[in-house]
C-alpha positions in Angstrom: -13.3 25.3 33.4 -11.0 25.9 36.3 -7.6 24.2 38.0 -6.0 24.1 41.1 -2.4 23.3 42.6 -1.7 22.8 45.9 2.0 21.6 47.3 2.8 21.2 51.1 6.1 20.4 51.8 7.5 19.5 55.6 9.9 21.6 56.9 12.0 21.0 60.4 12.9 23.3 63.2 16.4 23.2 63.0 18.2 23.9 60.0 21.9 23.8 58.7 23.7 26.9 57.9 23.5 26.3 54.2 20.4 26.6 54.1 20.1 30.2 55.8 19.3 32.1 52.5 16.5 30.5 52.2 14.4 32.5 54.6 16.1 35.8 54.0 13.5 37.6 51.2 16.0 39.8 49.8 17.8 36.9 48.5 17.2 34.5 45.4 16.5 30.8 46.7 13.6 31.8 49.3 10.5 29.6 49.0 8.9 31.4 46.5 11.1 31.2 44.1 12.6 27.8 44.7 9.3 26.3 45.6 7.3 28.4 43.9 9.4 28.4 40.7 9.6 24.6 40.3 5.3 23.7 41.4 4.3 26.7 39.3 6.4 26.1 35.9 5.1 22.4 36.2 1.9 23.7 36.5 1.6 25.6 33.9 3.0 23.5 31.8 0.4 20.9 32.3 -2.7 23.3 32.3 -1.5 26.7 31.3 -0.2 29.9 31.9 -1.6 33.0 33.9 -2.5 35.9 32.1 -3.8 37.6 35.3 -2.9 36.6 39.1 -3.7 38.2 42.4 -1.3 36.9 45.8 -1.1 37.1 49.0 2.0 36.1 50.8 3.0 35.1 54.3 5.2 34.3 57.0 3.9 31.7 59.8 7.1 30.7 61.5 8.7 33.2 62.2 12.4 32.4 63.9 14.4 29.3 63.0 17.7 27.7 64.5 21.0 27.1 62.8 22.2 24.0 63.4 25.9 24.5 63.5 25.7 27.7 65.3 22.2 27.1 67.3 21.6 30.7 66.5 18.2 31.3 65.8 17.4 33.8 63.1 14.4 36.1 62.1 12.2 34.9 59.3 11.2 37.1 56.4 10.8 35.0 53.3 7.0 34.1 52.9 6.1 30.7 53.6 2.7 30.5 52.8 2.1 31.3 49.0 -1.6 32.0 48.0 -2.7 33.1 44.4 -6.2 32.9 42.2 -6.1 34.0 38.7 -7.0 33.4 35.2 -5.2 31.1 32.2 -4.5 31.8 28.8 -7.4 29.6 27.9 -9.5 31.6 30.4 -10.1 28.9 33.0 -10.2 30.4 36.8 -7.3 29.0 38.5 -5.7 29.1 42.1 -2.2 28.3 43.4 -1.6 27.4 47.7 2.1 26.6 47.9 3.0 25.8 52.3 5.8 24.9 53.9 6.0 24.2 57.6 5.0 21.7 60.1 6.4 18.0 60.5 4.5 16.4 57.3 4.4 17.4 53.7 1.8 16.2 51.3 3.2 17.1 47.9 1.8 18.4 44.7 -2.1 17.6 44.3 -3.3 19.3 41.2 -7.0 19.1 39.8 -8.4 20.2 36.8 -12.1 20.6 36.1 -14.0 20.5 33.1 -17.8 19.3 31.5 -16.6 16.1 31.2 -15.2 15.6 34.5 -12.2 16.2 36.9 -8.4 15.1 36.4 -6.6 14.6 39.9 -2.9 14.4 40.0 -1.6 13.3 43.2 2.0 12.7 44.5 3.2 10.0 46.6 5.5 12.4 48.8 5.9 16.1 48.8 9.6 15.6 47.3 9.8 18.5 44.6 12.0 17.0 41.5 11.1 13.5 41.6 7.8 12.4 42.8 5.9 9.2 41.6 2.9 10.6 40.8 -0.8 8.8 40.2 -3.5 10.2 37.6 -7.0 9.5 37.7 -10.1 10.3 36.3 -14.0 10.7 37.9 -16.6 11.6 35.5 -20.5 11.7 35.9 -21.8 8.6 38.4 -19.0 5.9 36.7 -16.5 6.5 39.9 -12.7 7.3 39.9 -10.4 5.4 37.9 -6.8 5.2 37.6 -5.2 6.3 34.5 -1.7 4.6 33.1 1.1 6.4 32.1 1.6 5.5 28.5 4.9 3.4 27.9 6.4 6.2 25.6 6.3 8.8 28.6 8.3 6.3 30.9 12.1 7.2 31.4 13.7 3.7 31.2 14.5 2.2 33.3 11.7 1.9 35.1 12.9 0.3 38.4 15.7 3.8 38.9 14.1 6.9 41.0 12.4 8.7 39.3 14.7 11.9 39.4 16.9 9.0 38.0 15.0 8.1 35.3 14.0 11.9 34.6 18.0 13.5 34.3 18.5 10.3 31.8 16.0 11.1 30.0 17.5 14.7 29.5 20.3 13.2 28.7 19.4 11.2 26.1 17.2 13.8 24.2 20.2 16.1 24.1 22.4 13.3 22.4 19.4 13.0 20.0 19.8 16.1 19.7 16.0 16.2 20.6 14.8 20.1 22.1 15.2 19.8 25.7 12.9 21.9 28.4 12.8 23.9 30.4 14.7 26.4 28.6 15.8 30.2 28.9 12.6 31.7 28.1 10.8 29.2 30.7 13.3 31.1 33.6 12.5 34.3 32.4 8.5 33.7 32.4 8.9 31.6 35.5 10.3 34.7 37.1 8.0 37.2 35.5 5.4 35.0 37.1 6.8 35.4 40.5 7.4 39.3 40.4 3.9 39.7 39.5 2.9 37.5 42.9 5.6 39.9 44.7 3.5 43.4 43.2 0.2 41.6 43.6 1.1 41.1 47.1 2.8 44.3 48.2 0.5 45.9 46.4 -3.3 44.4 46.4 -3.8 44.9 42.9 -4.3 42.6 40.3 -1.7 41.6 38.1 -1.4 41.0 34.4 0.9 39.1 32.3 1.4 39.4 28.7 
């Protein structure tokens, strides 16, 4: 019937010079599409792609200081990332990506149906390799926990999990086993993220084939 993600991630005061690009909008590692990118592709992946998406995007601190340098610079990347849409299967969906403040949450994603409501939660709002917990409320029988399946556990079990994910990879490309994400997951990763761009610079509605 409907799904939502939300992701909060902390972000400090004083940054190192690297890191600059990242609130310039013009360039290609802002928070939209770094952020954005990665919470969104998982996201659809687990519950489906948009087919229509409307945005709103915003900037709520707006200097920040170099470290190196302790220049402080003008903020025009977006860091509050709002969007409410529809999925291929035609359930409503909405997206609330923030950065900003001294704690992050992480990913929380829930997905309603009849039957009930999936909740994944993460432990921390890192953004390639949470532990995540999945559980299930349904009718008056209360929340329960649901265990990951053996056979969807990278081994070993007792690495990181960004650990245990990029062996995983590993492995199924010396199986020779198909691998994602792939090309065509960039290109509608960033198809998704122009139409968020319009939507917002616009106000109109967006559609994606």
């Amino acid at each position: 019937m409907s799904a939502s993600l939300t992701y909060s991630l902390s972000s400090p005061e004083v940054w190192s010079v690297r890191y600059a690009d990242l609130f310039d909008h013009t360039k290609g590692v802002n928070h939209l599409a770094v952020v954005g990118g990665h919470s969104m592709d998982m996201f659809g992946s687990a519950v489906g792609h948009f087919t229509e998406i409307s945005a709103t995007l915003a900037t709520r601190i707006p200097r920040i200081t170099l470290q190196e340098t302790g220049e402080q610079i003008t903020v025009t990347s977006p860091d509050q990332i709002a969007a409410v849409g529809l999925l291929e299967s035609g359930a409503a969906a909405s997206v609330h990506i923030m950065t900003g403040g001294p704690r992050g949450e992480g990913f929380l994603i829930e997905v309603h149906g009849r039957a009930g409501r999936l909740v994944l939660d993460s432990a921390d709002d890192s953004l390639v390799g949470p532990e995540f917990t999945l559980s299930f409320s349904g009718g008056t029988g209360g929340t329960v926990v649901l265990p990951v399946p053996d056979r969807y556990v990278p081994m070993p079990s007792d690495a990181p999990p960004a650990v245990r994910n990029v062996r995983q990879v590993y492995r199924n490309l010396a199986a020779g086993i198909p691998t994602e994400p792939d090309f065509l997951t960039a290109v509608r990763t960033h198809r998704l993220i122009d139409a968020i761009k319009r939507s917002a610079t616009t106000g109109e509605r967006q559609h994606l084939g």
